[in-house]
Structures are given as C-alpha cells and as structure tokens.
Backbone as XML, in Angstrom:
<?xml version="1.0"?>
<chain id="A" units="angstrom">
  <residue number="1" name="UNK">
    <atom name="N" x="0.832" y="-1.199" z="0.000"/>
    <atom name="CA" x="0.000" y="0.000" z="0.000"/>
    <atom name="C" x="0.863" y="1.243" z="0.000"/>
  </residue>
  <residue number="2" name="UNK">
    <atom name="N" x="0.383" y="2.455" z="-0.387"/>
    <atom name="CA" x="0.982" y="3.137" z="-0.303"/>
    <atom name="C" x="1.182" y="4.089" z="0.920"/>
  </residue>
  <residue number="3" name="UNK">
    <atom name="N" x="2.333" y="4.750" z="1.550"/>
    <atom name="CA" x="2.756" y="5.235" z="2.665"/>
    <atom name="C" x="1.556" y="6.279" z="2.500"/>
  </residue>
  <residue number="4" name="UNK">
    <atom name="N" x="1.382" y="7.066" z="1.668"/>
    <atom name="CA" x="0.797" y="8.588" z="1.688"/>
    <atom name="C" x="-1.059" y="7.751" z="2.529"/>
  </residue>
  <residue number="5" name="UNK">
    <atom name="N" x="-1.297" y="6.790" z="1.776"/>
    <atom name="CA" x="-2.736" y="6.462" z="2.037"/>
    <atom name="C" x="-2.724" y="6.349" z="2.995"/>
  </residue>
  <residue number="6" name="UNK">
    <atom name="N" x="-1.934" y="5.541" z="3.899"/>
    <atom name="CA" x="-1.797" y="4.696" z="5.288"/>
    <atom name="C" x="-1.774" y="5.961" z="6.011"/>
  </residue>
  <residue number="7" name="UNK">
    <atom name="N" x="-1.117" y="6.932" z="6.269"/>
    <atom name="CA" x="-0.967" y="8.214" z="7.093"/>
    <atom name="C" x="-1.973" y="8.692" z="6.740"/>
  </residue>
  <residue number="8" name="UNK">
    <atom name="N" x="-3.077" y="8.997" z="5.943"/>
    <atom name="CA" x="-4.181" y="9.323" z="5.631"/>
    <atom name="C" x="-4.938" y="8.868" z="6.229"/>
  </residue>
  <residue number="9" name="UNK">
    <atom name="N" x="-4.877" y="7.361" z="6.002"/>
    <atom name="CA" x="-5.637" y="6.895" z="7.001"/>
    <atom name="C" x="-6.047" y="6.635" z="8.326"/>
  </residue>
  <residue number="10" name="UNK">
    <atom name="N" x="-4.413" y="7.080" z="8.815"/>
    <atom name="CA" x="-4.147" y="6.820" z="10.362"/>
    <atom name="C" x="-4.481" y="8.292" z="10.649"/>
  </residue>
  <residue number="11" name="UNK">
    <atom name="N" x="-4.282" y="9.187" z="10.359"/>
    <atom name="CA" x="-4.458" y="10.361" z="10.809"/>
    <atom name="C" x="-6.075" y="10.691" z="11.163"/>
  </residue>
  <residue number="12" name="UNK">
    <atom name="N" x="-7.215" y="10.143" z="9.823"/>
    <atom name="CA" x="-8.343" y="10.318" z="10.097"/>
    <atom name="C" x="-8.790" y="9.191" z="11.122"/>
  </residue>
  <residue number="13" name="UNK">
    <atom name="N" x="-8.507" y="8.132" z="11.339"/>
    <atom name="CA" x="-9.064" y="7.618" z="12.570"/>
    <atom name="C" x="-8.653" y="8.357" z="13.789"/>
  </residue>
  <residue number="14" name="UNK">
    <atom name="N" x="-7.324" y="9.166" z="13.684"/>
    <atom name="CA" x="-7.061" y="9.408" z="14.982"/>
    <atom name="C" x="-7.957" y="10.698" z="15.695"/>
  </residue>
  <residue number="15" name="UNK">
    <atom name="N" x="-8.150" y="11.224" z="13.950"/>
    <atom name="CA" x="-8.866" y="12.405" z="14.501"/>
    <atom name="C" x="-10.264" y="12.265" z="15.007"/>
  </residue>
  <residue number="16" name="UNK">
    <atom name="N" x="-10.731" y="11.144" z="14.354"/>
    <atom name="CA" x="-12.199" y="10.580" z="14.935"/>
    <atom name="C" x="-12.160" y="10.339" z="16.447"/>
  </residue>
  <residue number="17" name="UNK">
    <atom name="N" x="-10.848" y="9.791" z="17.104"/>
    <atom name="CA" x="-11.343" y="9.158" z="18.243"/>
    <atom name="C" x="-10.562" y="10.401" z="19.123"/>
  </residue>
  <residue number="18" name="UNK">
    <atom name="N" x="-9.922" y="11.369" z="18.976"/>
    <atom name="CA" x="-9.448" y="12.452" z="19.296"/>
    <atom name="C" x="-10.768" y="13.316" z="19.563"/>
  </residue>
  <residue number="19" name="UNK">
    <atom name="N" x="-11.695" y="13.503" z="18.789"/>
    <atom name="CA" x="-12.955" y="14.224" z="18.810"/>
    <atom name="C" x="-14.226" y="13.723" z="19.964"/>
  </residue>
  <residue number="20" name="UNK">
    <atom name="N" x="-13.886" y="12.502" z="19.891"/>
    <atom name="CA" x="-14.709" y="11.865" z="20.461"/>
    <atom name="C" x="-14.620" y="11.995" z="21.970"/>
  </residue>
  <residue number="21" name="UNK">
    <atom name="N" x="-13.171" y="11.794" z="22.189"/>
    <atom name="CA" x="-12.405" y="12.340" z="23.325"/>
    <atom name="C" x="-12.673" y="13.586" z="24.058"/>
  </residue>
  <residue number="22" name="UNK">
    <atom name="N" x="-12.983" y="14.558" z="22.938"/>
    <atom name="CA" x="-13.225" y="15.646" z="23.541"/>
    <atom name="C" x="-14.372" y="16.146" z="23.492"/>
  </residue>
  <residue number="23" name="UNK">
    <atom name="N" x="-15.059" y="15.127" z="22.928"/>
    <atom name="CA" x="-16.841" y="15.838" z="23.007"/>
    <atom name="C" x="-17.033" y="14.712" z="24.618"/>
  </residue>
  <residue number="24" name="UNK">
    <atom name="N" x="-16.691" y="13.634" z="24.904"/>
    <atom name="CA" x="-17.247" y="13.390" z="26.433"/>
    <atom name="C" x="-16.571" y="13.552" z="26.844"/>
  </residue>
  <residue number="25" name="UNK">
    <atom name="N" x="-15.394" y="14.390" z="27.264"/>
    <atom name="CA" x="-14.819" y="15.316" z="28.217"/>
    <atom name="C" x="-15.595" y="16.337" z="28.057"/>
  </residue>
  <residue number="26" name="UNK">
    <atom name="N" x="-15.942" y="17.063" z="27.486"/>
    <atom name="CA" x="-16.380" y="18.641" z="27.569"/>
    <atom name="C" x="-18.102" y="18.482" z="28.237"/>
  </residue>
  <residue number="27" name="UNK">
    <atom name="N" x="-18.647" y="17.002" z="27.788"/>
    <atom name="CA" x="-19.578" y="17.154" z="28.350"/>
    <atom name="C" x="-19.876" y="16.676" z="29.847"/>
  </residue>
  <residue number="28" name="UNK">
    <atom name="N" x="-18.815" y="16.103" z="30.303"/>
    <atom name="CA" x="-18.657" y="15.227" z="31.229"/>
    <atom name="C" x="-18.028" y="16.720" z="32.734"/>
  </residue>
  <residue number="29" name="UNK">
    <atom name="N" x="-17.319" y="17.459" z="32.049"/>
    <atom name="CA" x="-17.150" y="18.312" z="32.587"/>
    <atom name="C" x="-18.038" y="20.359" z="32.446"/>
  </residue>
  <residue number="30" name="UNK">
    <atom name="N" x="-18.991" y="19.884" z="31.720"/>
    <atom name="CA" x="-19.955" y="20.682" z="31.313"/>
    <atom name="C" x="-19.670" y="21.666" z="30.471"/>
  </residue>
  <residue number="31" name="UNK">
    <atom name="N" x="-18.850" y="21.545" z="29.354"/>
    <atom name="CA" x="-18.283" y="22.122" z="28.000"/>
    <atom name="C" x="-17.244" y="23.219" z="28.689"/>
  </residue>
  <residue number="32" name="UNK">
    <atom name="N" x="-16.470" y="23.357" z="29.792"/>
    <atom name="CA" x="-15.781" y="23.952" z="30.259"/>
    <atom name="C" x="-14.250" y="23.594" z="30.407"/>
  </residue>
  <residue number="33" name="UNK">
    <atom name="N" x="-13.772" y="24.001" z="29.625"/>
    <atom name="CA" x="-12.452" y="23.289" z="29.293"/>
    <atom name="C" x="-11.279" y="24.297" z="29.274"/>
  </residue>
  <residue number="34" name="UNK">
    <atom name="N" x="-10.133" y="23.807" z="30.091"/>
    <atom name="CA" x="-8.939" y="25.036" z="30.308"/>
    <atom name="C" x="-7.975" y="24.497" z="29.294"/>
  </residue>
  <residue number="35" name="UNK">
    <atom name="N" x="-7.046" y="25.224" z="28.900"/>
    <atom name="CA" x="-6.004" y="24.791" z="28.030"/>
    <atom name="C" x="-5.125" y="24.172" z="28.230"/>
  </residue>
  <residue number="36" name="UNK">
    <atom name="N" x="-5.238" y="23.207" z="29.535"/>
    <atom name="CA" x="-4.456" y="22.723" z="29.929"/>
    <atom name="C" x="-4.846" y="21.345" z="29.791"/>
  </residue>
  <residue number="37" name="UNK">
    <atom name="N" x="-5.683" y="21.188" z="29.650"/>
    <atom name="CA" x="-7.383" y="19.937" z="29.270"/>
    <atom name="C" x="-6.385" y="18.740" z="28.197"/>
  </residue>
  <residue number="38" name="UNK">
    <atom name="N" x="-6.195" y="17.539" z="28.246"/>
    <atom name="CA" x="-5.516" y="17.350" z="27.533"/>
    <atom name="C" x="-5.641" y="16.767" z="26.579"/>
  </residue>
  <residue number="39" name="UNK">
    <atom name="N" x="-7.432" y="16.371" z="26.558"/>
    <atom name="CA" x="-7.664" y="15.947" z="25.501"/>
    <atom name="C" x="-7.876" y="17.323" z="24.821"/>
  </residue>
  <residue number="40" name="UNK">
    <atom name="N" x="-8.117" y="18.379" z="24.744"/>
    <atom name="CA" x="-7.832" y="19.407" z="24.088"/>
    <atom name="C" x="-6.503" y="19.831" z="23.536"/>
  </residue>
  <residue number="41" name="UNK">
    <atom name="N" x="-6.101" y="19.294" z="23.855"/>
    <atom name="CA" x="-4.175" y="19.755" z="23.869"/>
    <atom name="C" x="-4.221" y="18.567" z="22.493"/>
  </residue>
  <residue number="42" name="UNK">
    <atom name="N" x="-4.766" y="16.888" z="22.715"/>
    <atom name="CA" x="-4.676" y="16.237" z="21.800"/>
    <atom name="C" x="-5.225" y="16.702" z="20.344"/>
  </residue>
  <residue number="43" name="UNK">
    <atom name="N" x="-6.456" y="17.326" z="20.281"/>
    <atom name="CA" x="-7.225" y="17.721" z="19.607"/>
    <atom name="C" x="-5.804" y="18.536" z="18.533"/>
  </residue>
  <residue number="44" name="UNK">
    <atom name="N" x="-5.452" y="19.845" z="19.556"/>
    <atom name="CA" x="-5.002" y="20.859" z="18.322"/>
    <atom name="C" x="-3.673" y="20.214" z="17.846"/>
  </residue>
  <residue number="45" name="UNK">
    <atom name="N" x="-2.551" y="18.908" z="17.920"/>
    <atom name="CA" x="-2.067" y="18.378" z="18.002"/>
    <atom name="C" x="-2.043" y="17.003" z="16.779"/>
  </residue>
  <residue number="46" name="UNK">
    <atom name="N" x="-3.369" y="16.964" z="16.939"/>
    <atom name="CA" x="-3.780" y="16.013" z="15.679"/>
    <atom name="C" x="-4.354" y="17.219" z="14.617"/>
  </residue>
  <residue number="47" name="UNK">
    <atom name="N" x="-4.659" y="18.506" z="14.557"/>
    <atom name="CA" x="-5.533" y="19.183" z="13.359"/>
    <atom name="C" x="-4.147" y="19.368" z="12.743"/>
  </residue>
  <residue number="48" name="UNK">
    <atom name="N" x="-2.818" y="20.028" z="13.733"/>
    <atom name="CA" x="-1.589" y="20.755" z="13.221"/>
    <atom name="C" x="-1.082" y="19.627" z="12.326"/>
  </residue>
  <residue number="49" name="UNK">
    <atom name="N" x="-1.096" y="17.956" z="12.393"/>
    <atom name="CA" x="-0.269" y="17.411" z="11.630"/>
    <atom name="C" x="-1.832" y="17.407" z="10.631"/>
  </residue>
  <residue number="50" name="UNK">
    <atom name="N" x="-2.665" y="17.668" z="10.549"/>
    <atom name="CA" x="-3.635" y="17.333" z="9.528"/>
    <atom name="C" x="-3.442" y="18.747" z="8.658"/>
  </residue>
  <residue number="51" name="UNK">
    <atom name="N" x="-3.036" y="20.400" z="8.670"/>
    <atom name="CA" x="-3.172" y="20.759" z="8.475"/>
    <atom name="C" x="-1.439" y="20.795" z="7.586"/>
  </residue>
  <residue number="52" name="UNK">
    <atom name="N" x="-0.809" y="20.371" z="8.408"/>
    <atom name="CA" x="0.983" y="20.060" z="7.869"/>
    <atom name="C" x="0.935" y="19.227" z="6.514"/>
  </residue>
  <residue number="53" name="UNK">
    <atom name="N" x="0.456" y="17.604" z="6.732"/>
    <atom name="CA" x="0.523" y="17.092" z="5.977"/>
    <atom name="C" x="-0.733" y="16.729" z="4.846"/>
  </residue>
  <residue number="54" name="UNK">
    <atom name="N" x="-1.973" y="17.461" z="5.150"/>
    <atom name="CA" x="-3.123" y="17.336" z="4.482"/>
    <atom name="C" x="-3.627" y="16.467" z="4.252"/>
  </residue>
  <residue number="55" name="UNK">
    <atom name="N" x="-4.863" y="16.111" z="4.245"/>
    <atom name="CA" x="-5.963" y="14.943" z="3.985"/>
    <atom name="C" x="-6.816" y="15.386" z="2.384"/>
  </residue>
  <residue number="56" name="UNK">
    <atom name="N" x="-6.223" y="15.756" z="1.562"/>
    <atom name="CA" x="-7.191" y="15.882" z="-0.040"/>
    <atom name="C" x="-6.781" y="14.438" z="-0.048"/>
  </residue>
  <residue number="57" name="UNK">
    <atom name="N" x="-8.037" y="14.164" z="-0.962"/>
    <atom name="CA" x="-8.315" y="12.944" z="-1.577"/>
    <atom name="C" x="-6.752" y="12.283" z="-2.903"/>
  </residue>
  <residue number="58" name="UNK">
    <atom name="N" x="-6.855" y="11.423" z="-3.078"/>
    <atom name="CA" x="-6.308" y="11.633" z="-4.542"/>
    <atom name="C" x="-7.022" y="11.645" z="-5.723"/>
  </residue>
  <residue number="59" name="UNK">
    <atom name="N" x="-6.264" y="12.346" z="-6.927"/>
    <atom name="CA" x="-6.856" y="12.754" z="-8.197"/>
    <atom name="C" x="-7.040" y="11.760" z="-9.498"/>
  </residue>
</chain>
C-alpha cells in the first residue's frame, strides 16, 4: 500500500477518536475546558499534523 494512504488513514481515525475524546470530556465536565485539558491539547495536536501534511483525496 501506499505510505501517503496509510498516514491518511491513520491520521483520520485518529482524529475521529481524538474528537470523540473531547466531546465526552467537555460534556462530562460541562463544556468547560482550560487549556491545559488534555484531551484538548490532543485535539489541536492532531488538526496541526492534519493541516501540515493534508488529507485531499487523490486525483
């Protein structure tokens, strides 16, 4: 397979369960979240390599 797909792919699961992470934390703690929060910390952490290495489709 190819490397580019596989990091594509790993990146969007991670971001799925990264999200997920932080929607029942935020609700668990009543959407009040400090920046120190770490599934928040995970969150911007997984967008920066999504935004580094990009998720477009291929052509």
């Amino acid at each position: 397979r190819d490397p580019v797909i596989i990091e594509r792919s790993n990146l969007v699961n991670i971001s799925k369960l990264i999200v997920k992470e932080l929607i029942e934390t935020s609700l668990k703690y009543g959407r009040m979240l400090d920046s120190d929060h770490m599934p928040l910390q995970h969150f911007f952490i997984v967008l920066e390599h999504v935004l580094r290495h990009g998720l477009r489709p291929k052509k």
